[in-house]
Every structure is written in C-alpha cells, then in structure tokens.
C-alpha positions in Angstrom: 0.4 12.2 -20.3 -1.3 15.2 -21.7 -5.3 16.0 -21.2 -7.4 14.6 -23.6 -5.0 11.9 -24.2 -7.0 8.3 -24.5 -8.7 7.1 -21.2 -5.9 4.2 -19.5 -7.6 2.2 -16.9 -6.0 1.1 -13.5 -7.2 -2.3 -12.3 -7.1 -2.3 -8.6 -7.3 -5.3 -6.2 -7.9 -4.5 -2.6 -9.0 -6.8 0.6 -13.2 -7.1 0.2 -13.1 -4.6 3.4 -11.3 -2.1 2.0 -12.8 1.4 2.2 -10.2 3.8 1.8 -8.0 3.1 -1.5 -10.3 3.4 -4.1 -11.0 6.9 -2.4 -7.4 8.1 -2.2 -6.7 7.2 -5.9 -10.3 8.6 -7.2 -9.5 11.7 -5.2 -6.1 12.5 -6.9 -6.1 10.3 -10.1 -5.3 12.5 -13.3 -8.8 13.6 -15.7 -7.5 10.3 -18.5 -7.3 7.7 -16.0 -10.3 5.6 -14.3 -9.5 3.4 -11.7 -11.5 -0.5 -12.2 -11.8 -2.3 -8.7 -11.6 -6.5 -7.9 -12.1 -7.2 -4.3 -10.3 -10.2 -2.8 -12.3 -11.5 0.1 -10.7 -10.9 3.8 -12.6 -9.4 7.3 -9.6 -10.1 9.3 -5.9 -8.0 9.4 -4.3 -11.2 10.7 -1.7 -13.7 9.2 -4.6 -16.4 9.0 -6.6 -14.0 7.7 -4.7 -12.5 4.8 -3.3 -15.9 4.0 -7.0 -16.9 3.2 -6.8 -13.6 0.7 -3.9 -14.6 -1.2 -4.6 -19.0 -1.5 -8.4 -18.7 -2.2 -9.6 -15.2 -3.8 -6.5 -13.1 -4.8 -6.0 -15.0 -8.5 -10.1 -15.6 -8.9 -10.3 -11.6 -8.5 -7.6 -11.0 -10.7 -9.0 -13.4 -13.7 -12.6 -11.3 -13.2 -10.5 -7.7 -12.9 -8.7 -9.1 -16.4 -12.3 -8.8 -18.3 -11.7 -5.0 -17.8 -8.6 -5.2 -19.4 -6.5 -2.9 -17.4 -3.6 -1.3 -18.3 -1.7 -1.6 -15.1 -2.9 -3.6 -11.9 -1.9 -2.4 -8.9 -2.1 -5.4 -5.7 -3.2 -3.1 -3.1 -2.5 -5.1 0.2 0.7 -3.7 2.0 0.9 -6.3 4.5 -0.1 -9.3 2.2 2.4 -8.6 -0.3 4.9 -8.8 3.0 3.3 -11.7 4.5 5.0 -14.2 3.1 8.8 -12.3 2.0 10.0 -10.3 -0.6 10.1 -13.7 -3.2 7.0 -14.6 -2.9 5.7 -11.1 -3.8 7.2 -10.9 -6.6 5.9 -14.5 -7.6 2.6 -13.2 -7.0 3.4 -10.1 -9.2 4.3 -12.4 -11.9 1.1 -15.1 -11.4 -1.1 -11.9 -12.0 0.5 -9.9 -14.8 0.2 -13.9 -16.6 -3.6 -13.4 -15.8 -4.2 -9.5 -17.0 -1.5 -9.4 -19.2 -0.8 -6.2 -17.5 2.2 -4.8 -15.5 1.6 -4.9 -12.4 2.2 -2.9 -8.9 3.3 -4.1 -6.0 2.7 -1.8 -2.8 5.2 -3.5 -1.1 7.5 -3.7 -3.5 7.2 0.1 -4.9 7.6 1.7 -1.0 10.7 0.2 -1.2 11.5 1.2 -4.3 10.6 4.9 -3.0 12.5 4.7 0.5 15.5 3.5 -2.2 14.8 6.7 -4.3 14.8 8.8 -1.1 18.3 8.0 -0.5 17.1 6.9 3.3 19.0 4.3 5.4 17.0 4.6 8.8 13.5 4.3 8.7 10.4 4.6 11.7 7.2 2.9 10.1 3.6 3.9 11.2 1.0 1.0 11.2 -2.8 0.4 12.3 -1.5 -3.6 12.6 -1.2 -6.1 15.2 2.6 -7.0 15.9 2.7 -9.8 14.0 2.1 -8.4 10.6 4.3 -5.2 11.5 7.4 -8.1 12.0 6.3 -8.6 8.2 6.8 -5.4 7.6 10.1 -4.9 9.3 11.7 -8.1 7.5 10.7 -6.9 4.1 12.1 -3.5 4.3 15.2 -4.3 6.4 15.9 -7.5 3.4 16.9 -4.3 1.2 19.4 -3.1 4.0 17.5 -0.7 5.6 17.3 0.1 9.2 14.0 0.0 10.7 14.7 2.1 14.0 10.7 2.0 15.0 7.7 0.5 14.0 4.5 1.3 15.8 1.1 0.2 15.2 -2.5 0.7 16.7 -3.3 -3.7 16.9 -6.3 -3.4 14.9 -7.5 -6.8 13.7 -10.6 -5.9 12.0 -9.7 -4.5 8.4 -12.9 -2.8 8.2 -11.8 -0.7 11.9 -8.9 0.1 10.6 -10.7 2.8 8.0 -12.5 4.4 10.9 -9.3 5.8 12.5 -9.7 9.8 11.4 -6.8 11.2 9.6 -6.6 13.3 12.9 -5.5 10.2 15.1 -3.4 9.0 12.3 -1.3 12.2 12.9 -1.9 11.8 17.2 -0.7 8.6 16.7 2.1 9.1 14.6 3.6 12.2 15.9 3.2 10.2 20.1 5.0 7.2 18.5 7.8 9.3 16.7 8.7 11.4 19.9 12.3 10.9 20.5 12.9 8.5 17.3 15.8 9.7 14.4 15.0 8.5 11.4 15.9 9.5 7.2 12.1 8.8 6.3 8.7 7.9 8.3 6.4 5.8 5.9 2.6 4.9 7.0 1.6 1.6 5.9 -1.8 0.3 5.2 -3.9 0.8 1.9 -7.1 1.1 3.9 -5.4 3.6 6.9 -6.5 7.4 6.3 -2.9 8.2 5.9 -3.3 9.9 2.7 -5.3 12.7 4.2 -3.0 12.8 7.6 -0.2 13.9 4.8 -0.4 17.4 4.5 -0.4 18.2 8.9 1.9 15.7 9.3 4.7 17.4 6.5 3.9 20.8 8.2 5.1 19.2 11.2 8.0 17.4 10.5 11.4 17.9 8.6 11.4 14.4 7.6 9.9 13.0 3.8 7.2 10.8 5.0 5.7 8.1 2.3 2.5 6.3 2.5 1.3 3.0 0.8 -1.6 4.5 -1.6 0.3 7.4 -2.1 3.1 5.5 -4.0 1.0 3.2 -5.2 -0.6 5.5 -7.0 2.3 7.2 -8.4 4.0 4.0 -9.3 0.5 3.1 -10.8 0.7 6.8 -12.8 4.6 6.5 -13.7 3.4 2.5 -15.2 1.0 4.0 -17.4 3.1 6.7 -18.6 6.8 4.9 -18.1 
C-alpha cells in the first residue's frame, strides 16, 4: 500500500500482561496503519492460566476491540492459540472474525504458515515457557509434519517476567541452547519475549532463517490488509 493511502487499523488482542507486542508492531508498522489494542485478562504463563484467557475474557475483549472496527485482528497469544490444538484455533479464529467482522490472524497458525513458506522440515524452537506449554508448542507444529529437533525454554511462569528478559539474554539463551542442534529454521516463540529486538545479532550469527511470533504476526497482519 502506497503512503498517503487511507489509515487501516489493526485490532490487536494480547494477554492483560503483555508489554512487548504493541511495541514491536508500533516500532515497525508502516506510516497508514495504527495498531487498536484489547487486553484479555491473564498474570499467569500456565495451562490454568491461559485457559482462564480464552473461557472468560478472550470473546468479551474481542466484542469491545469490535467498536474500533478493525480491519484485521490479529490474536496475539502464541501459546494460547496452541493450548488446546490446531482445531480449536481455528475455531477460535472463526468465533472472533463472527464478532469484528474482520479477518483475523492467528500467531499460531501464521508461524506455521511461514516455517511452510520457508521450505523447512526440521525445526529448533526458542521459548521463555515452562515445559508444559512448550509440549503445546511442539504438537502444533509437528501436526503439519514438521520435525521439532529441539525446543528449549527459560520456565518462566509469570507473563509479566517474561518481558524483562533483555534481547541480550534472548540471544545468550538462544545461541547456549542451539549449540550442537541441526536444524532448517530456529523460530522464538512468545508475543511478549524481546525476540524481535534479539533478531538482527542473532542473523549475524547464524546461517539459519530464524522467525519470531510478532515478527510474522505482523507481516501476516500487513500482507491481510493489503492481500
């Protein structure tokens, strides 16, 4: 879309204790786009806890977003939109483009839909979660075939925590986890993990594309409104 073209808006929906995704898009959205946020209530980066997000405050949050009238939504939770399987995500995609009348993104659903596009068959997965929610991770990404040849993550529970790890231990943590690992693609999961910023050192570094889940999002977001 050219400069000066009309204003779209992007309706986001993030986790209430989400710091870091509203950032990364305001930080490299394009001049005619605005980004509009709902917050769906959740402290905790646990099952119980993101479960709570998605039965109690995830539709409510997307009915008040819908008074904005976006023009995509994007549902920025990586690990919620795993939580439950691939299905149920898309069911979830479907009960909140009914609400906004929107199309909507999935972050789940469009990093696999870029690992596809990469052409990559093995993939090593970077995570700030605790074990359980990177098994989420692992069974919606290896339900498309792939090979999930490592996932690591740092066990933080606290959502909130998870924005405080510098984009400089994202890139320790990474690069100590990946030692010794082959793998077509490394992807960084988390909407509110400084991975965005941890981009740039860590493609200096290695030979390997590397994804993360507000980077796509944001481009599958972009490619919506312009699609």
């Amino acid at each position: 879309m050219e400069k000066g073209a009309e204003h779209r808006r992007i309706g986001l929906l993030v986790p209430s204790s989400n710091t870091v995704m509203e950032v990364d898009f305001y930080t490299n959205l394009p001049s005619w786009a605005t980004v509009h946020t709902g917050r769906m209530y959740m402290e905790e980066a646990t099952v119980a806890g993101e479960s709570r997000m998605l039965d109690e405050f995830a539709l409510p949050a997307a009915r008040h977003l819908a008074t904005a009238r976006p023009h995509v939504v994007v549902f920025g939770c990586t690990s919620a939109g795993a939580l439950r399987g691939n299905a149920f995500d898309e069911r979830l995609r479907s009960e909140i483009a009914e609400i906004t009348k929107a199309p909507i993104v999935s972050v789940i659903r469009s990093v696999r839909q870029a690992i596809s596009a990469a052409g990559a068959r093995k993939v090593a997965v970077i995570t700030p979660y605790v074990e359980v929610l990177n098994a989420r991770i692992r069974d919606s990404l290896e339900r498309d075939g792939l090979e999930v040849v490592s996932i690591q993550g740092m066990a933080i529970s606290v959502n909130h925590d998870i924005a405080s790890v510098s984009p400089e231990q994202v890139v320790e943590f990474a690069l100590r986890s990946l030692e010794g690992t082959e793998a077509d693609l490394v992807f960084l999961s988390c909407t509110n993990f400084r991975a965005m910023e941890a981009l740039p050192r860590l493609r200096s570094i290695l030979s390997v594309p590397i994804l993360c889940s507000n980077e796509v999002a944001l481009k599958a977001a972009i490619d919506a409104l312009v699609g």
